[in-house]
Backbone as CSV, one residue per row, in Angstrom:
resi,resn,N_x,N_y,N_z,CA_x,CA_y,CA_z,C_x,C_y,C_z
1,UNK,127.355,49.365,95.045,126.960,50.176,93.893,125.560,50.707,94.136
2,UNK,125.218,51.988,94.510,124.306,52.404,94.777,124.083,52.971,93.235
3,UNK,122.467,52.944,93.468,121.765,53.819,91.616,121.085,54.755,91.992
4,UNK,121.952,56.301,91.154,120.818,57.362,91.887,119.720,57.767,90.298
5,UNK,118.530,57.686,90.342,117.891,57.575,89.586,116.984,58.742,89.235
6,UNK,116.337,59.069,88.092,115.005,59.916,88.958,113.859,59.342,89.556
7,UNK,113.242,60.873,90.484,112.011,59.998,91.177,111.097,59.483,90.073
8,UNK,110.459,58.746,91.159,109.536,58.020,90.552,109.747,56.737,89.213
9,UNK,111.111,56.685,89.129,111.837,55.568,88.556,112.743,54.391,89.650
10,UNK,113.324,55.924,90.044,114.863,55.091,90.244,114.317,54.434,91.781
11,UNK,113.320,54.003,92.575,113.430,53.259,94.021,113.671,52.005,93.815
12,UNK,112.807,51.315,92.594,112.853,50.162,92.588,114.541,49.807,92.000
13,UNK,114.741,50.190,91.037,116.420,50.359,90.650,117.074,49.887,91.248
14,UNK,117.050,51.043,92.468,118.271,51.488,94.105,118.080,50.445,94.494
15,UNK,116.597,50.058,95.067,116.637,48.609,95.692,117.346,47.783,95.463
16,UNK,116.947,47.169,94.202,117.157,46.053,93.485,119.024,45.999,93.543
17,UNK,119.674,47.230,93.200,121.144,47.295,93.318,121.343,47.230,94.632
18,UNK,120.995,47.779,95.194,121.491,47.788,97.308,121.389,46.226,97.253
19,UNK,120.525,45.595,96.901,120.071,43.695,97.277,121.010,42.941,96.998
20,UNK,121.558,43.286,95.523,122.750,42.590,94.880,123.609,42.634,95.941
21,UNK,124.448,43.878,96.049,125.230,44.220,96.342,125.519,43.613,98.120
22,UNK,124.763,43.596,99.244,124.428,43.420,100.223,124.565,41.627,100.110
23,UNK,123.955,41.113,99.392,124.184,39.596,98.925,125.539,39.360,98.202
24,UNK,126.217,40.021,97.939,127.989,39.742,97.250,127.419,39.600,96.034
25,UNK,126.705,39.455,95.441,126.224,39.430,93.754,127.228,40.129,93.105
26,UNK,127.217,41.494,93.425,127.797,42.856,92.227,128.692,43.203,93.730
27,UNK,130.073,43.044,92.912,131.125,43.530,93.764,131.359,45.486,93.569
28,UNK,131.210,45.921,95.013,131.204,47.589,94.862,132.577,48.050,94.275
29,UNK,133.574,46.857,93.779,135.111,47.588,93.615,134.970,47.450,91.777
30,UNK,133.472,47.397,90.969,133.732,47.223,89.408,133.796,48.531,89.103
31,UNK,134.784,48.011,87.876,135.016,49.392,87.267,134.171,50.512,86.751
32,UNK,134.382,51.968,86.841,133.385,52.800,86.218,132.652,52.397,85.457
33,UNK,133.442,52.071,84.264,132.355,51.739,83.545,131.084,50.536,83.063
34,UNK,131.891,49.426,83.836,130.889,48.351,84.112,129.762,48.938,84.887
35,UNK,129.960,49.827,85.890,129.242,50.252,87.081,128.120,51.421,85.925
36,UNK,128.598,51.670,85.573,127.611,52.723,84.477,126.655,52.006,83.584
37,UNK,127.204,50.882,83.136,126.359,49.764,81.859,125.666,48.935,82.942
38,UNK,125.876,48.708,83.794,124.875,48.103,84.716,123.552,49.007,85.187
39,UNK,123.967,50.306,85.655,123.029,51.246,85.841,122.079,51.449,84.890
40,UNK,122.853,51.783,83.688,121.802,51.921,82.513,121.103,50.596,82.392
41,UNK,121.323,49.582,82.041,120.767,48.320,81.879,119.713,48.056,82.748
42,UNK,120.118,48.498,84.288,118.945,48.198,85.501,117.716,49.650,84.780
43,UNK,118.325,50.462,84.317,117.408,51.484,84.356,116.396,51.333,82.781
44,UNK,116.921,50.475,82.011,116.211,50.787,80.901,114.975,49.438,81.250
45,UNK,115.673,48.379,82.135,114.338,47.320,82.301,113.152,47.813,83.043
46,UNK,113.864,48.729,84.391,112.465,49.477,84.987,111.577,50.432,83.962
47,UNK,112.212,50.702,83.390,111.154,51.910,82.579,110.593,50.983,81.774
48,UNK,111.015,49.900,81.143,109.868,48.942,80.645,109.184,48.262,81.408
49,UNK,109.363,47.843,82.396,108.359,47.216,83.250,106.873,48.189,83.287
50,UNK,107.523,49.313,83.872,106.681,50.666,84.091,105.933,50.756,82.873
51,UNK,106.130,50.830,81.996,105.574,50.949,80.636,104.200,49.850,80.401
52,UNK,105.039,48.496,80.545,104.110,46.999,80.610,103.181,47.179,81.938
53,UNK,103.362,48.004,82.549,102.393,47.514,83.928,101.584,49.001,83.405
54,UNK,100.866,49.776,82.356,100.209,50.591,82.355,99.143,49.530,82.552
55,UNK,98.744,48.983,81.675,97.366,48.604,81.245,96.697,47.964,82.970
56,UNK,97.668,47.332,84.165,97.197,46.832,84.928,96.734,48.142,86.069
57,UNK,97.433,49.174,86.005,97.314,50.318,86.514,96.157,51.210,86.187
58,UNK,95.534,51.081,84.855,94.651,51.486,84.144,93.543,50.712,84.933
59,UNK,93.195,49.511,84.556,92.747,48.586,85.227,91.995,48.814,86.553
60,UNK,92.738,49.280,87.270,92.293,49.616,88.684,92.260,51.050,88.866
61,UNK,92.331,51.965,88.521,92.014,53.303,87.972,90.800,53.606,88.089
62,UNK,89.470,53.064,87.829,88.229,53.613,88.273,87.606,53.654,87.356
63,UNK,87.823,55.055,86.682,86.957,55.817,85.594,87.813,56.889,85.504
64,UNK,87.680,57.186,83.949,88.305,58.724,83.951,87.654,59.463,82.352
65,UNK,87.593,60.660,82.163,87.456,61.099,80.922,88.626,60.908,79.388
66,UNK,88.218,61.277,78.687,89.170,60.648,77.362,89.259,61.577,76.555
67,UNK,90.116,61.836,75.831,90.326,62.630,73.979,90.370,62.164,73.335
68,UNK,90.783,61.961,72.284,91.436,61.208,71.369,91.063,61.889,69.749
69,UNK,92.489,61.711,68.949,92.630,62.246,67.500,93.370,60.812,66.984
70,UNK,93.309,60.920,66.215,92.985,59.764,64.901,93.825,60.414,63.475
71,UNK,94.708,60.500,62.910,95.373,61.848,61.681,95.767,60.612,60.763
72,UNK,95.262,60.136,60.078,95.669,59.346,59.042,96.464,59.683,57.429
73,UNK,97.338,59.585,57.039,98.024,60.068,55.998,98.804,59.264,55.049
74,UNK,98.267,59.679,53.953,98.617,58.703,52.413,98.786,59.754,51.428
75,UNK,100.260,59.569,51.243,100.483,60.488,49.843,100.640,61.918,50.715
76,UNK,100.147,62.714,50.381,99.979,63.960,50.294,98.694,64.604,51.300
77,UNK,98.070,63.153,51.512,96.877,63.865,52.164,96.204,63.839,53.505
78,UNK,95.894,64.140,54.267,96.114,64.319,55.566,94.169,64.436,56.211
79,UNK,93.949,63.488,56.571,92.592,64.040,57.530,92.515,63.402,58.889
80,UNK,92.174,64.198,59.913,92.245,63.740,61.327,90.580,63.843,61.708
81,UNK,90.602,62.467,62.726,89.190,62.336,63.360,89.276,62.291,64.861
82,UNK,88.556,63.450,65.581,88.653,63.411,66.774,87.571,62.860,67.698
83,UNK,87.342,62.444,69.001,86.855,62.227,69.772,86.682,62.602,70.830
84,UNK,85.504,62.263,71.906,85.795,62.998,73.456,84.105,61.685,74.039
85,UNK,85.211,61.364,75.761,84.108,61.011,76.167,84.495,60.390,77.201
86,UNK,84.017,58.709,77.649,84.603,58.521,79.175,84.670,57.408,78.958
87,UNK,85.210,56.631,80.013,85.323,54.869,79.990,85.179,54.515,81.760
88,UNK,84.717,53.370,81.535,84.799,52.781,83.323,85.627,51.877,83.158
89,UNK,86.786,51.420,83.878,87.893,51.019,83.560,87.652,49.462,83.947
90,UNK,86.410,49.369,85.121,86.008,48.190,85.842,85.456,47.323,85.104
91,UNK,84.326,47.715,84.475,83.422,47.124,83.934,83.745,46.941,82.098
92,UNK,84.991,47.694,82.032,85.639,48.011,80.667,84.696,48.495,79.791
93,UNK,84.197,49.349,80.004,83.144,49.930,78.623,83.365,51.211,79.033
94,UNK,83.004,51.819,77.400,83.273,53.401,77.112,82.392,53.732,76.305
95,UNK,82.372,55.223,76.051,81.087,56.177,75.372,82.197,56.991,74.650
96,UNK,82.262,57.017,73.236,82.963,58.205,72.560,82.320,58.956,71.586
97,UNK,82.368,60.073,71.807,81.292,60.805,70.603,82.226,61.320,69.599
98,UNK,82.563,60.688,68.477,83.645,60.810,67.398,83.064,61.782,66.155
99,UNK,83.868,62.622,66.192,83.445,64.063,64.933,84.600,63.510,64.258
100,UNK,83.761,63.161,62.537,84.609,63.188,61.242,84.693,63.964,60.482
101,UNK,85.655,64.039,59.777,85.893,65.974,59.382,84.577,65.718,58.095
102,UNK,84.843,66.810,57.360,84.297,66.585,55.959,84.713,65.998,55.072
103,UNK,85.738,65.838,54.528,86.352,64.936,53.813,86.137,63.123,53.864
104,UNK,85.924,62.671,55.292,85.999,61.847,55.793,84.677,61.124,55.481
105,UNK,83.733,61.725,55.742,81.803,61.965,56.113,81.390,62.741,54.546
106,UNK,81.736,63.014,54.166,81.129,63.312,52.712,80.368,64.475,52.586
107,UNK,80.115,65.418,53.905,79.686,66.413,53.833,79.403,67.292,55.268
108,UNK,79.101,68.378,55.101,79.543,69.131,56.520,78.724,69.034,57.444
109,UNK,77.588,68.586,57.196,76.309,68.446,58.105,76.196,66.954,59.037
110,UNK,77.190,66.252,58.850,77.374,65.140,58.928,77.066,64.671,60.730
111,UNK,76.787,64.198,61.064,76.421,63.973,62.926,77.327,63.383,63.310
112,UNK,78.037,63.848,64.538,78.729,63.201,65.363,79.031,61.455,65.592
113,UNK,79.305,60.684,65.176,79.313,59.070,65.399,79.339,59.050,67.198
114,UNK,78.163,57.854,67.655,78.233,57.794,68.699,78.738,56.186,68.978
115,UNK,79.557,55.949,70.056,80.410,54.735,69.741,80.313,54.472,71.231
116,UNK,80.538,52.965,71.501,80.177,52.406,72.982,81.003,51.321,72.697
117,UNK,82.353,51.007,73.459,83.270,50.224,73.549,82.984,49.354,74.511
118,UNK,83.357,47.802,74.427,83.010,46.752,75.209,83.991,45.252,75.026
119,UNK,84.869,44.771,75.626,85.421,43.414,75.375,85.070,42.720,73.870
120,UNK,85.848,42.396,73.232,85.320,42.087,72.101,84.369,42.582,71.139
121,UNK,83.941,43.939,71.020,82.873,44.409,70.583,83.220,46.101,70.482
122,UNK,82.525,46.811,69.358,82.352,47.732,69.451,80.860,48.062,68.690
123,UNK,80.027,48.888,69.367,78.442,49.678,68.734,78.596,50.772,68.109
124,UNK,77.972,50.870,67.218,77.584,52.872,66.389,76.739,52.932,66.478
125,UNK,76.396,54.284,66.242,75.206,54.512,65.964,75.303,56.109,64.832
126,UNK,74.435,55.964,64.165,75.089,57.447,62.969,76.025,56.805,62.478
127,UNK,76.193,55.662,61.976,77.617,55.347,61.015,77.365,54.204,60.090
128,UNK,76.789,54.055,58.890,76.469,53.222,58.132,75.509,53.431,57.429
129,UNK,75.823,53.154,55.979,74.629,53.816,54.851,73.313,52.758,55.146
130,UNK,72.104,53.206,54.990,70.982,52.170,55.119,70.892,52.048,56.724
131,UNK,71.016,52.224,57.965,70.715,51.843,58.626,70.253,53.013,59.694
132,UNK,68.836,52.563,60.301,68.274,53.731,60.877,68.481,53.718,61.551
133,UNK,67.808,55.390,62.324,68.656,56.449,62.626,68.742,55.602,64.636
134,UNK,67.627,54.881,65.058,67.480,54.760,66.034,68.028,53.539,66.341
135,UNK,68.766,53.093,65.556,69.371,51.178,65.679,71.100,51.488,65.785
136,UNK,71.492,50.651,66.011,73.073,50.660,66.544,73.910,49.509,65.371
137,UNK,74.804,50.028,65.268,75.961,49.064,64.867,76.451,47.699,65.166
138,UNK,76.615,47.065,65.713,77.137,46.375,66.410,78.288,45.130,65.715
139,UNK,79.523,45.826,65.843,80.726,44.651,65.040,81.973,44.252,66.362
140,UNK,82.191,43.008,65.485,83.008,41.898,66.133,84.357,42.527,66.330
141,UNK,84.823,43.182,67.136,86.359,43.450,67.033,87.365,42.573,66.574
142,UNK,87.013,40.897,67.086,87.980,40.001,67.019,88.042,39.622,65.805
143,UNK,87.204,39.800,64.937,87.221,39.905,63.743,87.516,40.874,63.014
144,UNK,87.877,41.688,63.176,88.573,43.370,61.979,90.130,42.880,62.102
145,UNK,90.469,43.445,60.489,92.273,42.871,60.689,92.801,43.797,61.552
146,UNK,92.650,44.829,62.259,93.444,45.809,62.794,93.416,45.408,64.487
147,UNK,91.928,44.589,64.727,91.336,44.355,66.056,90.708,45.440,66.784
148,UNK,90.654,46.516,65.821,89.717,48.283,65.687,90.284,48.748,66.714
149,UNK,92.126,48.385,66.438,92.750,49.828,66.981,92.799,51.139,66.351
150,UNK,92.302,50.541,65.019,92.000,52.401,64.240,90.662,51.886,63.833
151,UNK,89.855,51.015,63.568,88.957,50.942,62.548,87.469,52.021,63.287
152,UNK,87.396,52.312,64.489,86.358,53.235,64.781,86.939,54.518,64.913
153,UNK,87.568,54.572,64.635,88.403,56.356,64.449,89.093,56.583,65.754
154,UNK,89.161,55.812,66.535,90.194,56.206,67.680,90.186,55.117,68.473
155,UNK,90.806,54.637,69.359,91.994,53.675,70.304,91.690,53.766,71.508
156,UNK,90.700,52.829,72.128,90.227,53.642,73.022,91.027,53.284,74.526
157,UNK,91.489,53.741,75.381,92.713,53.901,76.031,92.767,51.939,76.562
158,UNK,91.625,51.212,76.823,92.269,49.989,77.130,93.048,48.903,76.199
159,UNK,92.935,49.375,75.295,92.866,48.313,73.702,94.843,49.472,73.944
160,UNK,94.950,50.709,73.948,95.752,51.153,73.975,97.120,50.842,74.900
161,UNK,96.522,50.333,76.245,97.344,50.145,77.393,97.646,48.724,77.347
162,UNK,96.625,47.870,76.802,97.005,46.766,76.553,98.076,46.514,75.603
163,UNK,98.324,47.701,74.415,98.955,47.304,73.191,101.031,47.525,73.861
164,UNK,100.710,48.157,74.790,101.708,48.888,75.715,102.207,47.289,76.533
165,UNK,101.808,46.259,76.584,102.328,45.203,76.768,103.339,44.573,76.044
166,UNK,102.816,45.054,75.099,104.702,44.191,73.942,105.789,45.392,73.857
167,UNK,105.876,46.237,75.081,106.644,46.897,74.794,108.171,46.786,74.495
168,UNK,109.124,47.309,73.851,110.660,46.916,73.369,111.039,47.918,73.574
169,UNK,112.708,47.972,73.670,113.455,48.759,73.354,113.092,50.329,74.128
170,UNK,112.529,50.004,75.810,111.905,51.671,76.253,113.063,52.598,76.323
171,UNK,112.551,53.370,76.350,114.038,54.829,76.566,113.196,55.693,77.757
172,UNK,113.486,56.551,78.338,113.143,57.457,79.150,113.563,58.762,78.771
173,UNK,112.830,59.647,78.115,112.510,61.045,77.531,112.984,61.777,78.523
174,UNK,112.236,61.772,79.608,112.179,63.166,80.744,111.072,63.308,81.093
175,UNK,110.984,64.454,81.945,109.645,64.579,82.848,109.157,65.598,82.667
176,UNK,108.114,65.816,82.273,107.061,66.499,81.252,105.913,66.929,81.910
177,UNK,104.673,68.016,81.283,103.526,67.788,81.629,102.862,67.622,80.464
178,UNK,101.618,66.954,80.987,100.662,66.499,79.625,99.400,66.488,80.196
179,UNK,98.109,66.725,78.797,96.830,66.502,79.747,96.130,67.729,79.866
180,UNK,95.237,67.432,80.696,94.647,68.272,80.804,95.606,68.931,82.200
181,UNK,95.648,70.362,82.357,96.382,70.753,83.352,97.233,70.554,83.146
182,UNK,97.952,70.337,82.745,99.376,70.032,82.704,100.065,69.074,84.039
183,UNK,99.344,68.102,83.626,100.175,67.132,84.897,101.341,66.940,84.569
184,UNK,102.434,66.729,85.758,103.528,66.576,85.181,103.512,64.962,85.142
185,UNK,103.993,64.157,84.337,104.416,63.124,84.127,106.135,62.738,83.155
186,UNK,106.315,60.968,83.605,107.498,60.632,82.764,107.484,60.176,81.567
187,UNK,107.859,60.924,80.637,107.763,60.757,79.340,108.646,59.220,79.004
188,UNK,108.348,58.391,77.716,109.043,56.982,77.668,109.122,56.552,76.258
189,UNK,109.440,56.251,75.518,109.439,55.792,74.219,110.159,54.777,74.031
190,UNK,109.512,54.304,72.849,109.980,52.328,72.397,108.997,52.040,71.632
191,UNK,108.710,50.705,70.874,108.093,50.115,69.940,107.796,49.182,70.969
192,UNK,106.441,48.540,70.558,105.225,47.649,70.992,105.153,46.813,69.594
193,UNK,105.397,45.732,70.447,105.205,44.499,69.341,104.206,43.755,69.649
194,UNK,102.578,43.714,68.455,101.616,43.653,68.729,101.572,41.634,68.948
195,UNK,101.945,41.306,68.415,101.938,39.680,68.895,102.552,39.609,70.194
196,UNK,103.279,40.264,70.769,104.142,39.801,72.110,103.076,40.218,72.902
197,UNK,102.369,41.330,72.765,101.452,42.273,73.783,99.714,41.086,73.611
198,UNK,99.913,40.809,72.357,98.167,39.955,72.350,98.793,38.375,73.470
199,UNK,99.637,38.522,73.439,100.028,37.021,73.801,99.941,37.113,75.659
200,UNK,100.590,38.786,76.057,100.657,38.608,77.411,99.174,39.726,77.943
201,UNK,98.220,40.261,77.241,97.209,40.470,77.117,96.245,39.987,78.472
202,UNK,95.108,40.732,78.877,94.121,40.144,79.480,93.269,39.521,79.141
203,UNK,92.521,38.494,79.006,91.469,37.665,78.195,90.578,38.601,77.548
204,UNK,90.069,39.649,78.171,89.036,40.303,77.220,89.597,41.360,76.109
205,UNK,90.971,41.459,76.366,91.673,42.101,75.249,92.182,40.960,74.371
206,UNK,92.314,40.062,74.638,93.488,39.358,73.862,93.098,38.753,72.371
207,UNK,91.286,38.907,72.455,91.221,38.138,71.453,91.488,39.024,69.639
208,UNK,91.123,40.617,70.054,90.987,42.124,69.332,92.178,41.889,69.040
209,UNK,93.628,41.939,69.587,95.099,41.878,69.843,95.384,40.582,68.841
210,UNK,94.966,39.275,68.874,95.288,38.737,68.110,94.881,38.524,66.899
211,UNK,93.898,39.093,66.488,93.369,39.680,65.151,94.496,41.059,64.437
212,UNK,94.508,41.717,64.981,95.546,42.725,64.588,96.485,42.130,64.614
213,UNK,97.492,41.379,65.349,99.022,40.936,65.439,98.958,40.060,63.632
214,UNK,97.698,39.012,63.768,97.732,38.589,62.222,97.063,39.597,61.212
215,UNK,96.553,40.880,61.317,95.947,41.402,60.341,97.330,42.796,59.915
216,UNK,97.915,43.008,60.581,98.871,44.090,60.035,100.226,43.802,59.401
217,UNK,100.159,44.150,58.992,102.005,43.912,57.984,103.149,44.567,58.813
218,UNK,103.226,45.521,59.214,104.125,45.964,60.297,103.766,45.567,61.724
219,UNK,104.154,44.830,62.300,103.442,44.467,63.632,104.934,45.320,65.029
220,UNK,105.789,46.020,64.442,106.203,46.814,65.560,105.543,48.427,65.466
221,UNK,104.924,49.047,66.467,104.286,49.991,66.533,104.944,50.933,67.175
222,UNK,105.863,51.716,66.600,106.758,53.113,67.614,105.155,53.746,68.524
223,UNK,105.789,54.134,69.856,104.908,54.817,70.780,106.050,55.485,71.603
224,UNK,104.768,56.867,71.894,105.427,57.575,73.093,104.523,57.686,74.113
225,UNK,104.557,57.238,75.440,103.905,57.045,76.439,104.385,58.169,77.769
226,UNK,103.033,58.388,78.035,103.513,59.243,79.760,102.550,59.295,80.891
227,UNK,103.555,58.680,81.926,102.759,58.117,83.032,102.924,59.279,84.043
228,UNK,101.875,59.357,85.040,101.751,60.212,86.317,102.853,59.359,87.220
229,UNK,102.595,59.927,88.387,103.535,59.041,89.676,102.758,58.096,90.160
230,UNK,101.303,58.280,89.858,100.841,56.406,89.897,101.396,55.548,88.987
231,UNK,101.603,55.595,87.882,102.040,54.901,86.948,100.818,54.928,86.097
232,UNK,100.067,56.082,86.378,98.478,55.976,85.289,98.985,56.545,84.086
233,UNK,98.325,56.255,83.318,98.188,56.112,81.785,97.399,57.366,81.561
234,UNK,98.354,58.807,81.462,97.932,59.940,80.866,97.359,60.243,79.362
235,UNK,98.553,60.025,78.855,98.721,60.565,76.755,99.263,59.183,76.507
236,UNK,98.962,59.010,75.362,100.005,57.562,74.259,99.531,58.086,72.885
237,UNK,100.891,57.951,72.644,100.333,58.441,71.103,101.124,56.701,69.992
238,UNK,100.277,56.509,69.256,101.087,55.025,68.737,101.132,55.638,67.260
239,UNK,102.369,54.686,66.437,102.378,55.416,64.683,101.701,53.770,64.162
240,UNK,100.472,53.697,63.595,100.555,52.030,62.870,101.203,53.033,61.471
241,UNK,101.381,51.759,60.895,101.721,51.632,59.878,101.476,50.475,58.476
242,UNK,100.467,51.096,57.594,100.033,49.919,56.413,100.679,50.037,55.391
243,UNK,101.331,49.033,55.086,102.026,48.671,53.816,100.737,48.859,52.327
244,UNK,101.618,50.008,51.853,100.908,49.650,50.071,101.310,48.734,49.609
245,UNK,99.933,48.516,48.236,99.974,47.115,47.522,100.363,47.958,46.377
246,UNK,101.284,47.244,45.610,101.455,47.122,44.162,102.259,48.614,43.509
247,UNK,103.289,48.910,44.884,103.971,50.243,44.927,103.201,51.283,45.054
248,UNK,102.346,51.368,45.283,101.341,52.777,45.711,102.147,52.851,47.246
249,UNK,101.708,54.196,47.490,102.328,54.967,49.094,101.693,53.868,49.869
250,UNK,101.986,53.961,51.513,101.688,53.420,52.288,100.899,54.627,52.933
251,UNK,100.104,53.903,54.154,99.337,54.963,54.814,99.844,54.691,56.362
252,UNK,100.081,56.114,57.089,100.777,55.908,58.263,99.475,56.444,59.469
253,UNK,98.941,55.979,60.420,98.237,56.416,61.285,98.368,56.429,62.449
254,UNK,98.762,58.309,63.155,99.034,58.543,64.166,97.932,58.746,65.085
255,UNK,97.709,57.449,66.236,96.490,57.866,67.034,96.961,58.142,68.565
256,UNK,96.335,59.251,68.780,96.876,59.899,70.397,95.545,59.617,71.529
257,UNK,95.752,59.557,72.465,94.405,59.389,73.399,94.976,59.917,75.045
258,UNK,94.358,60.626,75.209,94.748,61.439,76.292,93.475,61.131,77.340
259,UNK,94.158,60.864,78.742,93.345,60.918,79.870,93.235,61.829,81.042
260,UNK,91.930,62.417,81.653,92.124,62.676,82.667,91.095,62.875,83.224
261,UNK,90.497,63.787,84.212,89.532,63.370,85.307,89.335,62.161,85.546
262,UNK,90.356,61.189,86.457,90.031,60.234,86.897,89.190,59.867,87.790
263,UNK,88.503,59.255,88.714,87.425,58.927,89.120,85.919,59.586,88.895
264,UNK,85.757,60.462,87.652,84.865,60.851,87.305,83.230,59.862,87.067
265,UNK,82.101,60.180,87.349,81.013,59.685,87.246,80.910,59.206,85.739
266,UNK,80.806,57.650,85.441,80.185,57.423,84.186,79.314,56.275,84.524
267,UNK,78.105,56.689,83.623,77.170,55.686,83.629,77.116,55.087,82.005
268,UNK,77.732,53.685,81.391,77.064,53.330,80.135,76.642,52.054,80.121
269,UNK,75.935,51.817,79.597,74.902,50.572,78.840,74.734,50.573,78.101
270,UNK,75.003,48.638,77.484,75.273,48.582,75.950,73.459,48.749,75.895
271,UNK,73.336,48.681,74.081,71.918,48.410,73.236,71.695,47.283,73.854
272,UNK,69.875,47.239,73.497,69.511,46.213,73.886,69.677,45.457,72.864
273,UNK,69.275,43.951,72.888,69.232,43.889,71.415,68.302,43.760,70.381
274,UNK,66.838,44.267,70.765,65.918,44.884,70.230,66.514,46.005,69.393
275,UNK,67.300,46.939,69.826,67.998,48.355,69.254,69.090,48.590,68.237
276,UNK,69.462,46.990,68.139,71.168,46.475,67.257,70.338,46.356,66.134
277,UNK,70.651,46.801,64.835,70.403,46.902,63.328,70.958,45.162,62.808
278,UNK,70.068,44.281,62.384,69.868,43.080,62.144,70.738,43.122,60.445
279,UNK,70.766,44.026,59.466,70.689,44.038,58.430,72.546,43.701,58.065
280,UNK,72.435,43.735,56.900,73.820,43.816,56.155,73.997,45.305,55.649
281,UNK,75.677,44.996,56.504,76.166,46.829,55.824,77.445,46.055,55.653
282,UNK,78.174,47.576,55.252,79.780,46.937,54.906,80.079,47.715,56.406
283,UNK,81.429,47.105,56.258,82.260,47.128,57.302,82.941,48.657,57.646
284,UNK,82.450,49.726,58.179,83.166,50.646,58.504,85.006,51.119,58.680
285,UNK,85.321,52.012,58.023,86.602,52.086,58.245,86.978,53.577,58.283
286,UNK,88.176,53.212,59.144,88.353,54.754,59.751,88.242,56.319,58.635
């Protein structure tokens, strides 16, 4: 029983069926249609594997530039927060300069939020009433109920690739371009189940991951994912989803984060902590 697949899926597949088969495992005389439910079956575990092995692929990736939109919606009403900036994939830290609309920010003059992602941690700066202009933010990820997969206005692609670990149920879309340029990549969809993904997690993600797995009420997260022919981690777009209290609407938040210029130059460094704002604020939310 040979598996003809598409590229960039189907080698490992073919293999894996030629091995059986060559070992007497899977007899070549089964019927069509066993021979078809096997194919599919071999084919829907590779595309999840593929899926689960973003974040390690990411990982060793380098550096690359980022997007990211943020569209949150309750009821009737709709405001999106975008971003742009870079991450070093090594050292796991990122720089995002996040624009909140007006609605969001309370008025049009409002400054850009400057945000610096780090293992357990995320910094602001421009984001909190009372606190000056030259001091930084500095909050506990492992502590926010979400684990600030939305709470800084966008997802920033490792917290993202990691969440891509509890993946379920993958399907394979087709082959697409996305990105900047239009790379072509394989489009994939399925739900991410945030306790399965904090559980098989890397230590410096896992602790953000298990704050969210206990802080959300829906803990399966529909996503559509699309990988290059490295298996790099282009676009992901995830839907959370918060349950209303006391029959009020729920609020649904679609966050997308798009990558590209990979091995691009980034230099960041956290605050010192001379520069981190000592005081009491409330807790920022998207």
């Amino acid at each position: 029983m040979v598996v003809q697949r598409h590229r960039g899926r189907g080698g490992a597949v073919a293999a894996a069926s030629g091995l059986l088969v060559g070992l007497g495992l899977v007899s070549t005389g089964c019927s069509g249609m066993g021979a078809a439910a096997d194919d599919r079956g071999a084919g829907r575990a590779a595309d999840a594997a593929a899926v689960r092995r973003a974040a390690d692929v990411l990982a060793r990736s380098g550096s690359s530039r980022v997007r990211t939109s943020m569209e949150t919606a309750t009821g009737g009403t709709r405001v999106t927060i975008r971003g742009y900036g870079a991450f070093d994939y090594g050292r796991r830290l990122g720089r995002l300069r996040v624009v909140l609309p007006q609605d969001a920010a309370g008025g049009a003059e409002h400054r850009p939020v400057t945000e610096l992602l780090a293992p357990g941690a995320l910094y602001m700066k421009d984001r909190g009433a009372g606190v000056p202009p030259d001091k930084w933010v500095r909050v506990d990820t492992t502590g926010l109920a979400d684990g600030n997969l939305v709470t800084g206005g966008a997802t920033d692609p490792l917290s993202a690739a990691e969440l891509l670990r509890g993946a379920r149920e993958v399907t394979f879309v087709g082959e697409e371009k996305a990105g900047e340029g239009g790379v072509p990549v394989l489009h994939y969809r399925g739900t991410a189940d945030i306790a399965r993904a904090a559980a098989a997690a890397s230590p410096s993600a896992r602790g953000a991951l298990r704050a969210a797995a206990r802080g959300f009420s829906e803990r399966r997260v529909p996503f559509d994912v699309f990988l290059d022919e490295q298996g790099r981690l282009r676009k992901v777009r995830h839907r959370f989803t918060f349950s209303g209290g006391g029959g009020s609407a729920g609020t649904e938040v679609v966050s997308t984060t798009v990558l590209y210029g990979f091995g691009s130059g980034v230099a960041i460094e956290l605050p010192a902590e001379r520069d981190i704002y000592a005081g009491k604020i409330a807790v920022p939310e998207a």
